[in-house]
N, C-alpha and C positions, 0 to 999 in steps of 0.2 A: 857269230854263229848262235842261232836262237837253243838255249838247252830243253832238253825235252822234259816233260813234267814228269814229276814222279809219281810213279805207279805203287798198288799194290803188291804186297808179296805172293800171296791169293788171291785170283780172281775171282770175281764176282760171277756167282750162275744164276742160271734162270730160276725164277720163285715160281711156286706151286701151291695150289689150296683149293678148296670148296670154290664152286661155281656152280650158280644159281641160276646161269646165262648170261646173254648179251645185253650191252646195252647200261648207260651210268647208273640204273636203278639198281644193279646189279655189282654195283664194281664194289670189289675188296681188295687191302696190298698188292695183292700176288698179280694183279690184273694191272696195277699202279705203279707198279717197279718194272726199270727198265735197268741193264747193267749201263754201267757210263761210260760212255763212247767219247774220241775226240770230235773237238768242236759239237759239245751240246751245250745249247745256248743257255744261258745264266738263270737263274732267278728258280732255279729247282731242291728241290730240298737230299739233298746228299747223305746216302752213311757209308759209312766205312767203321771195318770192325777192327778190332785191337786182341789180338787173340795170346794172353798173357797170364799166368801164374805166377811168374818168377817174384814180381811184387810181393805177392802176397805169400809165398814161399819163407820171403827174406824176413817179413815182419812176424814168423810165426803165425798164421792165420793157418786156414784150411783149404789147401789146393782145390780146384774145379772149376774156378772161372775161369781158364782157356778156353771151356767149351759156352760160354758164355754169347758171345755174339750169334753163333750159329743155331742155338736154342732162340734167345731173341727175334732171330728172323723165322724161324718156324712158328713160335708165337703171334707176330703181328702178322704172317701170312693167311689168312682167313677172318681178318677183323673189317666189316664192311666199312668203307669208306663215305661220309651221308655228300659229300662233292670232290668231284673230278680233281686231281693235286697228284705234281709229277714228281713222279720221287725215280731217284736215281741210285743204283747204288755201286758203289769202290771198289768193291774185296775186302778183302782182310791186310792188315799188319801182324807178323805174328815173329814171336820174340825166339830163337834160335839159341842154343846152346848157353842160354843163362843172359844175353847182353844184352841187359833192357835198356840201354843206354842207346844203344843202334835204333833198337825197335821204335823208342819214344821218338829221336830224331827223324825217320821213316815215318811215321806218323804225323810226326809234327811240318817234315813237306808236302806230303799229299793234303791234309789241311789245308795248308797254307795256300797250295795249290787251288783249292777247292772257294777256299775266301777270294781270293785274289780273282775268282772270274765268276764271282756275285752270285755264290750258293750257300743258300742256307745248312748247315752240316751236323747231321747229326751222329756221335763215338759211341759205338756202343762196344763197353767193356767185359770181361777183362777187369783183373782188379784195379783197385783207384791210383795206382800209379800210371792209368790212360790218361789222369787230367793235366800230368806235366807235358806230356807229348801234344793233348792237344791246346795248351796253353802256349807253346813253340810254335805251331801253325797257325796264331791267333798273330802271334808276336812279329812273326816273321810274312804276315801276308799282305801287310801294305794298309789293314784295315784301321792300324793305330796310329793315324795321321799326327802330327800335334797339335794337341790343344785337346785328341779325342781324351775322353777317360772310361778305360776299361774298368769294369766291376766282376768281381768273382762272386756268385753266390755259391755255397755245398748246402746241399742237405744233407746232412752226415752227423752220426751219431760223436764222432771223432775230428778234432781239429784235423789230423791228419799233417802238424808242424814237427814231428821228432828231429831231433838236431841226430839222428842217427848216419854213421860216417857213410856207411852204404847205402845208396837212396833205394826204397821199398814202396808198399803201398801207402805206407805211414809217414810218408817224406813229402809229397807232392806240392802242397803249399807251401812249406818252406820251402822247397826249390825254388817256386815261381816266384815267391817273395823273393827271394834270394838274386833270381837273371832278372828280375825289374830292378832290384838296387844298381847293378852291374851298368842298367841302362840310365841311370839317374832317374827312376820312379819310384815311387811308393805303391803298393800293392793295396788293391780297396776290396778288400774282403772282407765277405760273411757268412754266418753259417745259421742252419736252420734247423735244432733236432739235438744239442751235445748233449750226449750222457754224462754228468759227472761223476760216476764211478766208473767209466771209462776213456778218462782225462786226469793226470797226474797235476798236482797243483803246479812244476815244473810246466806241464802243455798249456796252463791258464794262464800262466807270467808270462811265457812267449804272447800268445794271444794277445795280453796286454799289452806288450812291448811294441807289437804289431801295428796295432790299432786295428782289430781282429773288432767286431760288431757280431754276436751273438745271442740267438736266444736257448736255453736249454728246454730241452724234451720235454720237462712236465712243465713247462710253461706255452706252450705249443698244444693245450686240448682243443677239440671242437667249442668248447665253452669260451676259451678266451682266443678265437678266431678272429673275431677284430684286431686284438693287438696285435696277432701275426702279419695279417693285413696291412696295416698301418708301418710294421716295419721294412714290410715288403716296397712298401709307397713312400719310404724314407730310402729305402735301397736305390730304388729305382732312380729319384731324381739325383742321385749322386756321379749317375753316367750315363754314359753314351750310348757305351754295347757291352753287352753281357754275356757272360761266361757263365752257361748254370751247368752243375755237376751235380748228379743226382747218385749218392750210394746207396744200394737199398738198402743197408742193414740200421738208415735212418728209420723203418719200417717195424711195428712187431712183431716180434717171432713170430706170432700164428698167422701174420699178412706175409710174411717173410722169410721161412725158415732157411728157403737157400741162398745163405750167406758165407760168407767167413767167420762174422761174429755176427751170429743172431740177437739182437736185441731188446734187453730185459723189460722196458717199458716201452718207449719208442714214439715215434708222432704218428696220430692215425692217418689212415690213406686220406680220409674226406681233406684233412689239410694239407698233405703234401701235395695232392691232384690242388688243391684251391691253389697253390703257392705255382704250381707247376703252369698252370693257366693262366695266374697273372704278370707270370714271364714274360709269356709267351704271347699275351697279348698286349703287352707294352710295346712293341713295335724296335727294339731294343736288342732282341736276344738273337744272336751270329751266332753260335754254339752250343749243342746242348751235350755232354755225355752222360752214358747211364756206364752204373760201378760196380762190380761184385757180383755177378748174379751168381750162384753157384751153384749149374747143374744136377753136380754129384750130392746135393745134401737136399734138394727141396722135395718135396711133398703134394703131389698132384699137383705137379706145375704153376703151384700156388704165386714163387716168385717172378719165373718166368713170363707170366701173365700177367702178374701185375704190372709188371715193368713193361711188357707190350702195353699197356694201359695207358701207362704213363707219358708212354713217346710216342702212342698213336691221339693223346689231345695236345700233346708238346705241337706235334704238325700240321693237326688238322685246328687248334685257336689261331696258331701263325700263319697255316694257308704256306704251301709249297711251292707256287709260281704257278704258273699257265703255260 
């Protein structure tokens, strides 16, 4: 008996936006998104939201990204499209009476789901405890054959490794380090943006223990964009398919205020967008999520926006299928 795929908890509606008229000269998101229906053929670019506070709750942060995905998608709904690219989209996952543990595994099958019949899939969060969930639907889709090798890039101001009992937004990568030991792998991660006076020399030892590849934040200016480059091009040939997870609060405050933890320097946009593009056009990237956005604290939609920014060159460098 064939089982049936798993759904969102929230479904997906119809999107909405400026219209300029008919016809691809004209087309934006809202024109480009379709809800995802069964049997829709492969090769489409997928989101699904993860509608989550409880993360970010546990770690002490500042609640509001639940409402995260659903700002997100009012954001990229009015952003023009420059060629034709099918996007599809899930619904939402969204976390119930505190068990994020449910949520992340609901998450991590629709994913899985989603990999498993050759769609590109893009999380938007929801704090960063989205990237366990969709690091399970990576896991669990079939797309980690052997011999393939999975890369994690973050851009995150924060390892995000707390050896904390109850997992949070602050736990994520340890986790996933953790269900790849379980499966006899080593985790190939990296990050792009750590603050260190927002990493405990305890989160560095881990790191190192890890074999964690990191650059910190002010090493990460427009001036030494080569070097980011260059790491990025070290990243890359070390695998297969990639998992990039994008927190905004790798962003500065003034690019970023709505976050959980706004951040005190930060890496500029021109480099996360360079970093996000050469993802994305490495031919490589199976999953993107974005982290943190947090409705309740930003400032003329400053984060909002940018983060539609970010996932609307995430999909249009990769191209969404035909």
């Amino acid at each position: 008996m064939t089982r049936p795929a798993p759904t969102a908890d929230i479904p997906a509606r119809e999107w909405s936006g400026r219209d300029d008229g008919p016809g691809p000269q004209h087309l934006r998101w809202h024109g480009a998104v379709t809800p995802l229906r069964p049997g829709d053929p492969p090769g489409a670019c997928t989101l699904v939201g993860f509608r989550s506070d409880e993360g970010v709750r546990r770690n002490q942060g500042r609640p509001g990204a639940v409402r995260g995905p659903v700002t997100l998608r009012h954001e990229l709904s009015s952003l023009a499209l420059p060629t034709p690219v099918r996007i599809l989209d899930a619904g939402d996952i969204e976390v119930v009476g505190g068990d994020l543990a449910g949520a992340q595994r609901r998450l991590g099958g629709v994913v899985a789901d989603l990999l498993g019949h050759g769609h590109f899939v893009v999380v938007l969060g929801g704090g960063h405890d989205v990237a366990f969930g969709s690091h399970l639907g990576i896991a669990e889709s079939g797309l980690l054959a052997p011999g393939v090798r999975l890369g994690v890039l973050n851009l995150d101001a924060h390892f995000d490794l707390r050896a904390d009992a109850v997992p949070s937004s602050g736990t994520p990568f340890r986790q996933i380090a953790e269900y790849e030991a379980t499966l006899g792998r080593s985790l190939n991660y990296a990050v792009i943006g750590i603050a260190q006076s927002s990493n405990t020399v305890d989160l560095f030892r881990r790191a190192d223990t890890l074999g964690v590849r990191y650059l910190l934040d002010d090493w990460c200016t427009t001036a030494t964009l080569p070097a980011v480059e260059a790491f990025v091009d070290e990243f890359l040939r070390r695998c297969d398919a990639v998992h990039l997870s994008v927190d905004l609060d790798v962003l500065p405050a003034a690019v970023a205020p709505g976050v959980s933890a706004p951040a005190a320097f930060g890496v500029p946009l021109e480099v996360v967008t360079r970093v996000c593009e050469m993802v994305a056009a490495g031919g490589k990237l199976a999953l993107v999520d974005v982290a943190e956005l947090n409705p309740r604290y930003d400032i003329d939609n400053r984060t909002a926006r940018t983060a539609a920014g970010l996932v609307h060159r995430v999909v249009t460098r990769r191209g969404g299928g035909g």
